[in-house]
N, C-alpha and C positions, 0 to 999 in steps of 0.2 A: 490607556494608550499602550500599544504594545514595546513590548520591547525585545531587545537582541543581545545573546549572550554568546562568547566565543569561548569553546575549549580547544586544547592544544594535545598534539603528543609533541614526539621528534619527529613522527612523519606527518601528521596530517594538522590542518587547520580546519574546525566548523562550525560556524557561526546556526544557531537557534532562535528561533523570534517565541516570543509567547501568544504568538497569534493563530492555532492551532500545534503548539509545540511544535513547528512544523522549519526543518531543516530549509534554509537559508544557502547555503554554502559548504562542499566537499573539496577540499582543495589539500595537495602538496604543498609541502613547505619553500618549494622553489614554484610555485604560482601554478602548476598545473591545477585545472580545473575541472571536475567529472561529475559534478551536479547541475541540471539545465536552469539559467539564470533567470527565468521567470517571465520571458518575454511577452506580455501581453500580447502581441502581435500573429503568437501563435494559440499560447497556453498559460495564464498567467500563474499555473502551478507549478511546483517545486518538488515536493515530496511530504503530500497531503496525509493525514488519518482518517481512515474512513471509520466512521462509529456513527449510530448504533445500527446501520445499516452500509451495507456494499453497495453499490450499483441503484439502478431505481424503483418508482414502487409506484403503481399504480395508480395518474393522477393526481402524485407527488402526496400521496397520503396512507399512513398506515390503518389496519385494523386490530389490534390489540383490547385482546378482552370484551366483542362488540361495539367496541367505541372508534370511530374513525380521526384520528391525528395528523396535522400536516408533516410533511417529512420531504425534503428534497432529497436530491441526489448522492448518493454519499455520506447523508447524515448532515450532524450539524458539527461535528467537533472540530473538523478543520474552518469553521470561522468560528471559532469560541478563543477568546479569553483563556486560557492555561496559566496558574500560577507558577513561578517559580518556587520547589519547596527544599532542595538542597542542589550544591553543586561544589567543586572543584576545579584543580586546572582540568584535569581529562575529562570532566564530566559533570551531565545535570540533570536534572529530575523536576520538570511540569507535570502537574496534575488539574483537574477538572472535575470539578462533585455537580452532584445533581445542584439545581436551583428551583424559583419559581419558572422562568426562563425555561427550563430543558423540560422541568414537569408538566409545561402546557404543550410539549410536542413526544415526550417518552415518561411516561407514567412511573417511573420508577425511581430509588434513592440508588447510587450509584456514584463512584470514583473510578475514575480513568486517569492514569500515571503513563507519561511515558521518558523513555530516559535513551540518553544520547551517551556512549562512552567508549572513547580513544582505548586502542593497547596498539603502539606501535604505528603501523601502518593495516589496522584493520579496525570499522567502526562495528559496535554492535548498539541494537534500537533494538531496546523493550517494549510490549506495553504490557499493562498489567489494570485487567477488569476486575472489578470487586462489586458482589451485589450486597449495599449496607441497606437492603431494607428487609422486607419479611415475606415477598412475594418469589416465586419463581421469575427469573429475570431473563428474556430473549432477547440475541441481540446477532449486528455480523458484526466483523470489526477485518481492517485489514490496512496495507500498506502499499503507496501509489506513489512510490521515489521517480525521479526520470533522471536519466543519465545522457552524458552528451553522445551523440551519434552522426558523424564519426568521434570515437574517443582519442582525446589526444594523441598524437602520434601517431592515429590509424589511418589517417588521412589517406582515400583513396585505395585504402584494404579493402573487403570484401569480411562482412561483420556477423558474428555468428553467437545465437545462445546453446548450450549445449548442457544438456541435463545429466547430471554423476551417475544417476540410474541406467542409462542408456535406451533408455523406453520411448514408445511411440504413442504420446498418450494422446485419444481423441478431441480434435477439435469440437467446439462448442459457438454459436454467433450467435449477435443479438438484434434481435426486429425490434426494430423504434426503441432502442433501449431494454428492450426486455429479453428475457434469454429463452433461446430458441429449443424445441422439445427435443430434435433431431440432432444428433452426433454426426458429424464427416469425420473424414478421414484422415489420420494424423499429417501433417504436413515436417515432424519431425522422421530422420531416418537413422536409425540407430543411434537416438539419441539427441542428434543431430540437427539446426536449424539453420540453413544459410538466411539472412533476413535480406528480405526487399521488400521498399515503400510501397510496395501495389499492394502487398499483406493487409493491408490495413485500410483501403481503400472502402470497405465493409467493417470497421471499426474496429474494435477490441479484439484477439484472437485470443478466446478464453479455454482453459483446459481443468476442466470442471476436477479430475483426479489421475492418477497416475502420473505427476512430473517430479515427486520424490520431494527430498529436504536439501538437493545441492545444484545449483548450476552455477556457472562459468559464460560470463558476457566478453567477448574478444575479436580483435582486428584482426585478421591471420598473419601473422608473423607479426604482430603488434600489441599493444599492449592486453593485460586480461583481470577482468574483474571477478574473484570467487567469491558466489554470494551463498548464507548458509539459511533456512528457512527452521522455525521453530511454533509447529501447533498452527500450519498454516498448510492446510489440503490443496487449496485451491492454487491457482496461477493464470496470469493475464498479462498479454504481450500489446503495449499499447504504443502507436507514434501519432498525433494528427497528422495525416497525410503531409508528405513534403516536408515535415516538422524537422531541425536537425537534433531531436533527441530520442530515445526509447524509452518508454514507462517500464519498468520490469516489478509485477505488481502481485504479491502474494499475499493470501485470504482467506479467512474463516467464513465463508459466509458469500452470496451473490445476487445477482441480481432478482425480481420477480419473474416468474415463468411467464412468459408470454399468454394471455389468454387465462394468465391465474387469478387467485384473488387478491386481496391488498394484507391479508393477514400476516402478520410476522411471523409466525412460529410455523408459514408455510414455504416459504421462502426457503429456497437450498443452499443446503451445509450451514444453516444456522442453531446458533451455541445459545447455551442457558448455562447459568449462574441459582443453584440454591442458595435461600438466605445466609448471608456471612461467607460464601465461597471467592473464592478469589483467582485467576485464571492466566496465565502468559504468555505470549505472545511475542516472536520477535525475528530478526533476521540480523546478518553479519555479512560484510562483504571486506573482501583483502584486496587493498589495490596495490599494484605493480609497484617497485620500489623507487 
């Protein structure tokens, strides 16, 4: 049965479930709230891990080593069981080892840690892949937070992501779930994104490379979220249409190519693990005071 564990700083409260280690709750110590609450009604997620794949896979099935595996979307981590293996008041540490369970859908011995930890008014979320078998280990892995949109006190601003790079990196979109061969043309300008619900209307706006290691989610004249990326190329800007939240979603790893095959280690911006290496993964965001 799952369970929920709550760290503190002086600024911030966030509650953790061990039901894909998967954060619960972002909140100020005076109740503001800036993690979307789960509303089945839209998205019943929160801020998923995706492992051992990102996005989808052909038929909901892998090919690894000749052998065809089922695999949904995303992976299976975010409905796995996570132990809890240490914690504190600022902080916790779930992890997840291979079993019979994960070995009849990824062939391989493997621990996945991820950890949640307060400094002040800024969260940072690890994860940390380790291949403990003996085989070369393929995998994506990535991070699918959603935040509320409008954010508190933006109410009625006009909401922008805005990359520290200042680059314009090419659009990417996905046919029936899979990713499309064809690049468009950036929709950021120096940098720059004013966001509107039509964006999204054609589902995920994914930016396969060039959006750097820093942006900034913000109300204009209202509050602002600085998020910091670690070992993570990728980026994806997601809302269910109408939704009142934004996915801001950084990743190793993506979707199948359209018209490609089901094989893992063809799949773009996907990472391997030699036997006994171990690998990091993580992101930080500072919220307003």
């Amino acid at each position: 049965m799952s369970e929920t564990i709550r760290i503190e700083s002086n600024a911030l409260i966030v509650d953790v479930s061990s039901l894909g280690a998967e954060m619960q709750s972002l909140a100020h110590r005076d109740g503001r709230q800036w993690l979307w609450h789960g509303d089945a009604a839209w998205w019943s997620g929160r801020a998923p891990l995706l492992f051992p794949i990102v996005g989808k896979a052909p038929d909901d099935s892998l090919a690894i080593g000749g052998t065809r595996y089922p695999m949904k979307q995303h992976g299976f981590a975010r409905r796995s069981e996570f132990a809890l293996t240490q914690s504190d008041n600022s902080f916790c540490r779930h992890e997840l080892k291979a079993s019979a369970e994960t070995r009849a859908v990824y062939p391989f011995d493997f621990s996945l840690s991820l950890e949640h930890r307060l400094e002040g008014a800024i969260l940072r979320v690890t994860a940390t892949v380790t291949n403990e078998g003996t085989d070369v280990m393929p995998y994506g892995i990535g991070f699918h937070p959603a935040f509320l949109w409008p954010l508190p006190g933006g109410e009625g601003k006009p909401h922008t992501v805005t990359l520290g790079n200042g680059a314009e990196p090419p659009l990417a979109r996905l046919h029936d779930g899979y990713l499309a061969a064809d690049h468009l043309p950036s929709p950021f300008h120096a940098g720059r994104l004013v966001l509107e619900s039509g964006f999204f209307d054609a589902d995920a706006m994914i930016f396969p490379e060039g959006t750097g290691s820093e942006l900034t989610y913000a109300a204009n004249g209202g509050p602002c979220l600085k998020f910091c990326f670690e070992n993570l190329p990728n980026l994806a800007l997601w809302q269910k249409p109408g939704a009142p939240f934004l996915c801001i979603e950084p990743w190793h790893g993506m979707a199948a190519h359209a018209g490609g095959t089901a094989e893992l280690t063809e799949r773009p911006f996907t990472a391997a693990l030699a036997a006994g290496e171990s690998a990091n993964y993580g992101f930080s965001v500072e919220l307003p005071a």
